[in-house]
Backbone as a chain_set.jsonl record, in Angstrom:
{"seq": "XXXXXXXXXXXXXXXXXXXXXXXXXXXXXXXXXXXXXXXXXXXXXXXXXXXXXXXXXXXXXXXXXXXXXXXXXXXXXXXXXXXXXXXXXXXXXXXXXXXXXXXXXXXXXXXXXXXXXXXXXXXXXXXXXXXXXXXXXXXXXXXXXXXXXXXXXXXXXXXXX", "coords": {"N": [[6.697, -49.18, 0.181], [7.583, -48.245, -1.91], [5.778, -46.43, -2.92], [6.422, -44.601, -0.617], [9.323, -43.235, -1.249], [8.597, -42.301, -4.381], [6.563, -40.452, -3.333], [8.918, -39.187, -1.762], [10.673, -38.11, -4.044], [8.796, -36.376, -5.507], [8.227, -34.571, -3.696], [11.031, -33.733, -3.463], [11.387, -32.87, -6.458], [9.876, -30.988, -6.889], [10.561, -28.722, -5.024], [12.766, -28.212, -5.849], [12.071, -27.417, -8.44], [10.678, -25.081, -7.35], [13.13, -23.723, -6.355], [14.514, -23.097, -8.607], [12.656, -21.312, -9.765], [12.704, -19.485, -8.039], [15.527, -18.653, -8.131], [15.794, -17.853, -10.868], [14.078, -15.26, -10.478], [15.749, -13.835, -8.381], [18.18, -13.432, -10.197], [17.515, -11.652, -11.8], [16.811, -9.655, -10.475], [19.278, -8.145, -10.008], [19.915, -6.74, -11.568], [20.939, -3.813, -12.109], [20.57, -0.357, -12.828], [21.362, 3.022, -13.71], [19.803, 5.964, -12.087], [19.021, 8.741, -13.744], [20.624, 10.689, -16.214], [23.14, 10.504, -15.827], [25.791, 8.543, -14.656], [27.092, 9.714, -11.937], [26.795, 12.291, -9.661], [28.489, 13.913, -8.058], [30.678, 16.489, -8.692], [33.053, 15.894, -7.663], [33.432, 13.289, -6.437], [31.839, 11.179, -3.779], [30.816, 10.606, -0.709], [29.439, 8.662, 2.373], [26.586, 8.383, 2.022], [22.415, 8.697, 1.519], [19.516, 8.083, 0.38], [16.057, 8.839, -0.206], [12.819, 8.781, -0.534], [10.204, 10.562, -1.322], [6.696, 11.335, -0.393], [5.645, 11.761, -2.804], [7.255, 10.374, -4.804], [9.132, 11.376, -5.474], [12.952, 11.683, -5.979], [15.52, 11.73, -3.339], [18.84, 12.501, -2.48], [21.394, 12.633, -0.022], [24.782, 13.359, 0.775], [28.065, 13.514, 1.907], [29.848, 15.639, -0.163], [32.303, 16.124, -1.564], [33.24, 18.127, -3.673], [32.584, 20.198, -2.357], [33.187, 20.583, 0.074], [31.613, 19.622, 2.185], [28.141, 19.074, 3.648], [25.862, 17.897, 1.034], [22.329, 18.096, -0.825], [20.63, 16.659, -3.233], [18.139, 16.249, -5.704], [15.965, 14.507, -7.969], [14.69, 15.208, -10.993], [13.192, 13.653, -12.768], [14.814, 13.388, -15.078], [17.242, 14.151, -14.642], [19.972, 14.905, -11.697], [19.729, 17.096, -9.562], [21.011, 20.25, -7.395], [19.289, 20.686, -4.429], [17.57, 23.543, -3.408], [19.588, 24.943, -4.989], [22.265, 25.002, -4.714], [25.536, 23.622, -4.113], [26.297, 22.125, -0.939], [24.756, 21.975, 2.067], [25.112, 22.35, 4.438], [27.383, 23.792, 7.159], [29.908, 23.416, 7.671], [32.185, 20.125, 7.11], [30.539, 17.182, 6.295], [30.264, 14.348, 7.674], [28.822, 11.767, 8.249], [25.582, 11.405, 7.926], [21.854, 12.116, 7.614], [18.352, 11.848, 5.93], [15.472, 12.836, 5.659], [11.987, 12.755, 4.436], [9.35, 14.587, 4.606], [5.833, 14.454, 5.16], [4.726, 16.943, 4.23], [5.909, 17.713, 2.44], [8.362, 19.104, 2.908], [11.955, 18.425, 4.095], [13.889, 17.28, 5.454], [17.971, 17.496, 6.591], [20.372, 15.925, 8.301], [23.533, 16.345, 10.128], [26.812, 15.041, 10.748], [29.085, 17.104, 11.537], [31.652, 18.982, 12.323], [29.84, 19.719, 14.85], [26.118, 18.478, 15.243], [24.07, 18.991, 13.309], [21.263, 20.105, 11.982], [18.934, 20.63, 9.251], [16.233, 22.093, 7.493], [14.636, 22.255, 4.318], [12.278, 23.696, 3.009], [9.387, 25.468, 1.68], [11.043, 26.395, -0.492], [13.629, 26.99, 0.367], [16.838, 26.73, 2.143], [16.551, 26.554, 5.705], [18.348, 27.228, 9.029], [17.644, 24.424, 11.98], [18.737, 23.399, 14.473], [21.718, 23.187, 16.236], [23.647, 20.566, 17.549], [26.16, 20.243, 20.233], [28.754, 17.888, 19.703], [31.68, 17.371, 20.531], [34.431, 15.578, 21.367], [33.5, 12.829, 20.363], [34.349, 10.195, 18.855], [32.714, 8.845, 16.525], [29.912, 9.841, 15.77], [26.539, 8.581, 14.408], [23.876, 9.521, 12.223], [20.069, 9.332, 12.997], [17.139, 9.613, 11.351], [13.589, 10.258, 10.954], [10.014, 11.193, 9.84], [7.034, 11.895, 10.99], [3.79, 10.716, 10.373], [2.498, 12.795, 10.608], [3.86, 14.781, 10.337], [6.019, 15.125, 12.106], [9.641, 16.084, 13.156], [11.669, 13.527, 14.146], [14.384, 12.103, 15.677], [17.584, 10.676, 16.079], [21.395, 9.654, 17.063], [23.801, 7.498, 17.007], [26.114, 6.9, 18.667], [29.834, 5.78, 19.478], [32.155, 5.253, 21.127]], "CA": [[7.991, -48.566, 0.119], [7.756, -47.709, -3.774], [4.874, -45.243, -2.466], [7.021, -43.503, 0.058], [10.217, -43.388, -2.128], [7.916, -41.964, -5.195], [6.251, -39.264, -2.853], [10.363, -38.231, -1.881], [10.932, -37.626, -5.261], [7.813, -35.978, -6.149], [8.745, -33.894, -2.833], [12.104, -33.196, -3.719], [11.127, -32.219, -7.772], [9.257, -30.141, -6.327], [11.499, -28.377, -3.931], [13.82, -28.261, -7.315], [11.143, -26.25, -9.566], [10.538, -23.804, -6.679], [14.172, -22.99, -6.173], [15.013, -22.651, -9.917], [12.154, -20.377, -10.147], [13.335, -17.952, -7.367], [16.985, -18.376, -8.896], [15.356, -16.702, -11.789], [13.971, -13.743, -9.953], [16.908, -13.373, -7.754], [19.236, -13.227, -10.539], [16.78, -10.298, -12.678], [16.452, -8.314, -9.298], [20.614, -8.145, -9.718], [20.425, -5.712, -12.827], [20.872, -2.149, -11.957], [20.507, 1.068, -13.852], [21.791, 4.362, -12.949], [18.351, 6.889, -11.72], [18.934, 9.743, -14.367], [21.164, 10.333, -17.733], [24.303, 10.394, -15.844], [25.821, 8.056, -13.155], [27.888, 10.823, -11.233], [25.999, 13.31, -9.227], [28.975, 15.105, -7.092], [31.861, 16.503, -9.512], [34.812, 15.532, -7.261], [32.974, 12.065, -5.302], [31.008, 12.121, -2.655], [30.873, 9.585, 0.848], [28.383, 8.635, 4.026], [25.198, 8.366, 1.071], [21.49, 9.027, 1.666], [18.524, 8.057, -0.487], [14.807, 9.076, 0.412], [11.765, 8.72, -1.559], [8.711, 11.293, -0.645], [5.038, 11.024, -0.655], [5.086, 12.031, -4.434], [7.92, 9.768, -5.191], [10.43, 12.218, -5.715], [13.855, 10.933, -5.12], [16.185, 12.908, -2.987], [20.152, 12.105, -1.875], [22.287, 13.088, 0.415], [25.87, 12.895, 0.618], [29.244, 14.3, 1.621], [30.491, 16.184, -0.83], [33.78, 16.084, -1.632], [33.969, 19.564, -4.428], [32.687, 21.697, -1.459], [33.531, 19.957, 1.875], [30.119, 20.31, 3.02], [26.962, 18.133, 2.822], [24.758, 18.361, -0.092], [21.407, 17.489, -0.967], [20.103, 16.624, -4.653], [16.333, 16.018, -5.948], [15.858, 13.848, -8.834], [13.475, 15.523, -11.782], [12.543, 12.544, -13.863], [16.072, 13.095, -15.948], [18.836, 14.254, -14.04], [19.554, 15.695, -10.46], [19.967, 19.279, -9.152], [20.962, 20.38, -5.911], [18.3, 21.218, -3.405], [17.824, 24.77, -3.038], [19.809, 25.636, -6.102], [23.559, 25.085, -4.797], [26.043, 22.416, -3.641], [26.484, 22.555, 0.38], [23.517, 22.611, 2.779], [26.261, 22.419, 5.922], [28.513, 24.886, 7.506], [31.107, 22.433, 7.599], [31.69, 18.738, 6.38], [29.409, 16.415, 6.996], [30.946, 12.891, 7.65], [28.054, 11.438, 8.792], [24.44, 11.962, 7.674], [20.987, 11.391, 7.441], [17.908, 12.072, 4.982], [14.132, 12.216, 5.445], [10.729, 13.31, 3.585], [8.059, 14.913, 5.135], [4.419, 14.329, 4.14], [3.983, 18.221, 3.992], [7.239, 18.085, 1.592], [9.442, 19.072, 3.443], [13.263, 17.629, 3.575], [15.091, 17.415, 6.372], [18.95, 16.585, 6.548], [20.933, 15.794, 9.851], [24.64, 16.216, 9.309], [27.652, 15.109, 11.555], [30.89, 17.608, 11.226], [31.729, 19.821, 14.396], [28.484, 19.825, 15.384], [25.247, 17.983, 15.126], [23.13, 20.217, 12.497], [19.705, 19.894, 11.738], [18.638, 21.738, 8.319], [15.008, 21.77, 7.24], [14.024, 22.57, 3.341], [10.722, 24.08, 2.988], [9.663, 26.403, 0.807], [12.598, 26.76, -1.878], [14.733, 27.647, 0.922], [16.89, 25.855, 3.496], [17.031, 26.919, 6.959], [19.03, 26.141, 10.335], [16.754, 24.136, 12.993], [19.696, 23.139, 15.27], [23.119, 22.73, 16.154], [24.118, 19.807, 18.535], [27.754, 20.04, 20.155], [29.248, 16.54, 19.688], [33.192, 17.11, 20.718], [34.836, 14.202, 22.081], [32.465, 11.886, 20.365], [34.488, 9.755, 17.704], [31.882, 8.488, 15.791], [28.538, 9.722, 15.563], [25.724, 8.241, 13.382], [22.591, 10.169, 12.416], [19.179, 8.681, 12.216], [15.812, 10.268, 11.412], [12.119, 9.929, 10.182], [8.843, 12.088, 10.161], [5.648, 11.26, 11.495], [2.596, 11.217, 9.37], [1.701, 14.646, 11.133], [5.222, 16.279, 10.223], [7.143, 15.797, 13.226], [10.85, 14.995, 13.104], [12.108, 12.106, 15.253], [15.963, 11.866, 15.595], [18.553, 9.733, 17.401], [22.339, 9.65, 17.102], [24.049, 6.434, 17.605], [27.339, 6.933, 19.231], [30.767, 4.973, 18.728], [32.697, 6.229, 21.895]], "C": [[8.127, -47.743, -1.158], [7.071, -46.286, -3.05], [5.532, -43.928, -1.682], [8.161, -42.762, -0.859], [9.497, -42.36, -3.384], [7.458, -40.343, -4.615], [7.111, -38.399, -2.398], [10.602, -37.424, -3.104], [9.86, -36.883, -6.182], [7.791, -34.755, -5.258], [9.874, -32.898, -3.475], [12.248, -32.474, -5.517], [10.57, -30.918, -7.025], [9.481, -29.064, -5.303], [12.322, -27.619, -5.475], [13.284, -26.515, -7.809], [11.164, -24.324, -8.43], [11.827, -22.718, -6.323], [14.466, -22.434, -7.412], [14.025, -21.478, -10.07], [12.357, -18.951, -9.385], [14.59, -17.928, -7.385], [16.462, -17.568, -10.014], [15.304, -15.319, -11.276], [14.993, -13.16, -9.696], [17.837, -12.777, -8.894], [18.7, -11.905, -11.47], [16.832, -9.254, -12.093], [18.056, -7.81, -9.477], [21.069, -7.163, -11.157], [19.953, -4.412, -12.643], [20.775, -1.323, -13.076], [20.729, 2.2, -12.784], [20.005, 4.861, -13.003], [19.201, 7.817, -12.792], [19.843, 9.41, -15.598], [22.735, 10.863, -17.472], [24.297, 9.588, -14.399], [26.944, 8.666, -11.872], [26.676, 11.808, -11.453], [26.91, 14.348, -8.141], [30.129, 15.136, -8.759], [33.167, 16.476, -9.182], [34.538, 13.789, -6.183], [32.206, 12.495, -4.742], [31.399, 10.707, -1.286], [29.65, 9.746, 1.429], [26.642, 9.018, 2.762], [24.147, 7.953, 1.874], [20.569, 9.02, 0.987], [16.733, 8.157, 0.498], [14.088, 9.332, -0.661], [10.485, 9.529, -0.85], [7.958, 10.888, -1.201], [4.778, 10.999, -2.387], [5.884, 11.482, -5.436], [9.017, 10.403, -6.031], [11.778, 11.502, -4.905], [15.01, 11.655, -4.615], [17.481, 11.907, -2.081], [20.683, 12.861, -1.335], [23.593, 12.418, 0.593], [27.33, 14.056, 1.078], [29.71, 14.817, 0.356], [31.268, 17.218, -0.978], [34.114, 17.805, -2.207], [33.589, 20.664, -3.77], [33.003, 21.632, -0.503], [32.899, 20.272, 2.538], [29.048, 19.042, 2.503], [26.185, 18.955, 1.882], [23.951, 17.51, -0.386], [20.838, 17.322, -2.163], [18.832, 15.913, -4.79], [16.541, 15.313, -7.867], [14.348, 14.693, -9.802], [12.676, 14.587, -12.971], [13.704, 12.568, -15.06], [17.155, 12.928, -15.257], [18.812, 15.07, -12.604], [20.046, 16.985, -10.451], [19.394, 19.107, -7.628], [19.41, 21.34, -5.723], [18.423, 22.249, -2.994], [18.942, 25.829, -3.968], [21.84, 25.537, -5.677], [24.138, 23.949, -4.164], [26.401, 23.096, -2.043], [25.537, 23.418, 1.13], [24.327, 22.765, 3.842], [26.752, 23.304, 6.157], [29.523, 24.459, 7.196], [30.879, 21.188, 6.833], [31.002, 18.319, 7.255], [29.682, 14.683, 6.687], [30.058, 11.821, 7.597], [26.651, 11.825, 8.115], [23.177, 11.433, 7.984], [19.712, 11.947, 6.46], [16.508, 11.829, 4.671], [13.282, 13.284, 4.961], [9.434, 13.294, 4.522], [6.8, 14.79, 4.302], [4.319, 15.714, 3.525], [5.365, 18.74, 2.811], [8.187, 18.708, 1.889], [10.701, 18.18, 3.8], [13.715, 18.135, 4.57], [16.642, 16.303, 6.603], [19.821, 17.204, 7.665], [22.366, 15.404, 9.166], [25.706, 16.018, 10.478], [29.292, 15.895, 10.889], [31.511, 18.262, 12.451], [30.948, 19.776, 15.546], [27.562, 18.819, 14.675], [24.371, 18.685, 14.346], [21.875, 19.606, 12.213], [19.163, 21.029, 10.489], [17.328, 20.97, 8.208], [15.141, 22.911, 5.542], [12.993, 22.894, 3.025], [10.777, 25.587, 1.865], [10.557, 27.12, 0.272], [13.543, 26.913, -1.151], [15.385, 26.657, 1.796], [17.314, 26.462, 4.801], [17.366, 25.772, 8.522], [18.13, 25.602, 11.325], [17.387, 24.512, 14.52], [20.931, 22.659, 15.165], [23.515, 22.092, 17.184], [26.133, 19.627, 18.602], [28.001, 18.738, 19.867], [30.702, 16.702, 19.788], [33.075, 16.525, 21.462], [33.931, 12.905, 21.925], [33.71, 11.578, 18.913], [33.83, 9.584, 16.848], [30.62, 8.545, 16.079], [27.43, 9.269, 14.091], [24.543, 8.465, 13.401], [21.168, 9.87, 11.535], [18.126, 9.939, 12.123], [14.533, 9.448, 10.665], [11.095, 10.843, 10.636], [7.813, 11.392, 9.888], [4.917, 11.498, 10.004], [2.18, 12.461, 9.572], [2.886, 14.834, 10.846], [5.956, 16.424, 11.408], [8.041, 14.82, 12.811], [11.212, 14.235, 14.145], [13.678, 11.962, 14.65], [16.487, 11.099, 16.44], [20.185, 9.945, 16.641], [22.925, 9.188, 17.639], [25.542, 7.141, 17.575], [28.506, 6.042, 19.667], [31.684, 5.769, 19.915], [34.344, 6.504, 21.376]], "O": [[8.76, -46.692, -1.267], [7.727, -45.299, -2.717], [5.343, -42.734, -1.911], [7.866, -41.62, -1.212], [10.07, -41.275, -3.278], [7.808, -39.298, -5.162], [6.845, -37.198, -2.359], [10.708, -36.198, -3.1], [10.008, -36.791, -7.401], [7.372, -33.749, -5.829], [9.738, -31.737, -3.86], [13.137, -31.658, -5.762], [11.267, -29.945, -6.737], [8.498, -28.553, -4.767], [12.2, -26.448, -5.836], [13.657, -25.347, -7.704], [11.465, -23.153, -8.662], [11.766, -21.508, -6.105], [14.703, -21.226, -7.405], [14.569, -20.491, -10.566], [12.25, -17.8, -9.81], [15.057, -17.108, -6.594], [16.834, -16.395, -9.979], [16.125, -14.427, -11.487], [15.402, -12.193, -10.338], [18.31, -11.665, -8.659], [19.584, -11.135, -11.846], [16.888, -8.135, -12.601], [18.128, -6.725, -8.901], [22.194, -6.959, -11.615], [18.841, -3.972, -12.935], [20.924, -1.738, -14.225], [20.445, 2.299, -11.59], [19.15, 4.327, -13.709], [20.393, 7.55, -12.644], [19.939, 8.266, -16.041], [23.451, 11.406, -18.313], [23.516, 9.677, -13.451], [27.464, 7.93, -11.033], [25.966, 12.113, -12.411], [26.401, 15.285, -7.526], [30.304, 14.244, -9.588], [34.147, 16.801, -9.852], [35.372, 13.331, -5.403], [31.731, 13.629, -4.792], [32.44, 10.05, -1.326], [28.872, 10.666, 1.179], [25.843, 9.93, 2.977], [24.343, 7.139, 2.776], [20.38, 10.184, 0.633], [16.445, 7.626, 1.571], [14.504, 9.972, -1.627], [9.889, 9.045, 0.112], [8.044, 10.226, -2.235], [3.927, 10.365, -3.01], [5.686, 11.721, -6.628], [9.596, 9.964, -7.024], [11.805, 10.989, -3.786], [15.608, 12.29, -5.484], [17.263, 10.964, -1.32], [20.699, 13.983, -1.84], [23.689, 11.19, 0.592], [27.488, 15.18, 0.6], [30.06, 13.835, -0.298], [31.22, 18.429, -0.767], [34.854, 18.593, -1.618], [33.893, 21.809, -4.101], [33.204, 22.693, 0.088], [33.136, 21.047, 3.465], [29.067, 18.348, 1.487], [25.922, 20.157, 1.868], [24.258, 16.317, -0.375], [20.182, 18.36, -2.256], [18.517, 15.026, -3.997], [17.261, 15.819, -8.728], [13.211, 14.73, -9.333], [11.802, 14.893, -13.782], [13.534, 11.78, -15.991], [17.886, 11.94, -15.187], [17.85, 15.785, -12.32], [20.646, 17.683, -11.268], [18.481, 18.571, -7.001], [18.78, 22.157, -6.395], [19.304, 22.377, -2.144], [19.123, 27.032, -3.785], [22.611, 26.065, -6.478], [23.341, 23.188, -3.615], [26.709, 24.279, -1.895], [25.346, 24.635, 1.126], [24.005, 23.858, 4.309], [26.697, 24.072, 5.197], [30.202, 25.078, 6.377], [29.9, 20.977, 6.118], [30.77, 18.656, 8.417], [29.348, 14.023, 5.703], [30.412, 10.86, 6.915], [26.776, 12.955, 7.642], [23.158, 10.36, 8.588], [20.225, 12.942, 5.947], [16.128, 11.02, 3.824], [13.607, 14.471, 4.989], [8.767, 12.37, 4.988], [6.71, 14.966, 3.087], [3.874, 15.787, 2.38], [5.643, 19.896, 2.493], [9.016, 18.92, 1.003], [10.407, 16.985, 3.792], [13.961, 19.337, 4.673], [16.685, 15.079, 6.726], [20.004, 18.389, 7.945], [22.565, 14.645, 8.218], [25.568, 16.878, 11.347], [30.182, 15.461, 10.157], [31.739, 17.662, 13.502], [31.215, 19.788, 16.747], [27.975, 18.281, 13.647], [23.587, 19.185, 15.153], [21.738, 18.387, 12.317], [19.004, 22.208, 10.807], [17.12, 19.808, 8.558], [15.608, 24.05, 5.566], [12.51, 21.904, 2.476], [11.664, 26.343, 1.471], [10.827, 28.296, 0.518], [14.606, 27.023, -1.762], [14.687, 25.748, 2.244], [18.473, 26.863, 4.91], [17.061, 24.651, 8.931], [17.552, 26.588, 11.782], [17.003, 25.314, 15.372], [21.311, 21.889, 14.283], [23.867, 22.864, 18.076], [26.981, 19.236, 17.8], [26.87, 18.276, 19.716], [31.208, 16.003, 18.911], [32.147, 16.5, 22.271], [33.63, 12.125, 22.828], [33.954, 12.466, 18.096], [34.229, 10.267, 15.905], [30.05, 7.576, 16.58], [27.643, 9.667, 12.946], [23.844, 7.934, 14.263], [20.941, 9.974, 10.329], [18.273, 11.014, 12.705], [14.535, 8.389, 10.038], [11.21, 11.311, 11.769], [7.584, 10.58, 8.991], [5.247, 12.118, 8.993], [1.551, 13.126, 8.749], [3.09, 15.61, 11.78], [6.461, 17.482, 11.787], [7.912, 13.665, 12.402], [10.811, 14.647, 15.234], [14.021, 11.767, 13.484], [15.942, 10.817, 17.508], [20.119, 10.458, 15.524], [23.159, 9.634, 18.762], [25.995, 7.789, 16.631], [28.041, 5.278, 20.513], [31.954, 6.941, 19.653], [35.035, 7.354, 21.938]]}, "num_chains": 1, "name": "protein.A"}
């Protein structure tokens, strides 16, 4: 009985140590830092956020933003960000809704819900229109994406009737 009793408690220490030691981690993983040398990146807010990390570990956001009423896309340079393509508002319209992926071939594509369903692609310095999906009479759309290892985009748009 001692034996069993002894091997509980040699059990249950042991149980102990392993939790306290991933209470440690847990509570280290729980200390943030802003990415650059300010923690504001729109100058009136922004909404519906977008983070994507490319092949070369560049870090790129998207986001409503609020000071143009349009989506916008920003690229992280190892200090501070700057819009994508040199201005705020890749959209026609707002963009309530979004989404935000990295091509192997570096390319950036961002999927935007405002009137329409938009599809912009970033490629060489520039950004141009792919497509424009109607979506009236759709309350709530939500826009996914990802690109293949070969460079193709893959989309969906979950719908909220």
């Amino acid at each position: 009985m001692f034996r069993n009793l002894y091997s509980s408690i040699a059990k249950l220490s042991f149980s102990v140590f392993v939790l306290s030691i991933a209470g440690n981690n847990f509570a280290k993983a729980q200390q943030w830092q802003n990415v650059g040398n300010s923690p504001i990146i729109s100058a009136s807010g922004s909404g519906f956020n977008d983070l994507v990390i490319d092949n070369a570990g560049n870090y790129y956001i998207s986001y409503y933003d609020l000071s143009v009423d349009k989506g916008s896309v920003q690229k992280f340079n190892g200090t501070s960000w700057s819009y994508v393509g040199g201005s705020a508002g890749v959209t026609d319209d707002y963009a309530n809704h979004n989404s935000l992926s990295a091509a192997p071939d570096g390319s950036v594509y961002h999927l935007s819900k405002g009137n329409n369903m938009d599809v912009n692609k970033f490629s060489a310095n520039t950004w141009s229109s792919m497509a424009s999906i109607p979506t009236s009479g759709f309350a709530g759309i939500y826009p996914s994406s990802v690109v293949s290892s070969d460079n193709i985009l893959y989309t969906c748009m979950f719908r909220v009737p």
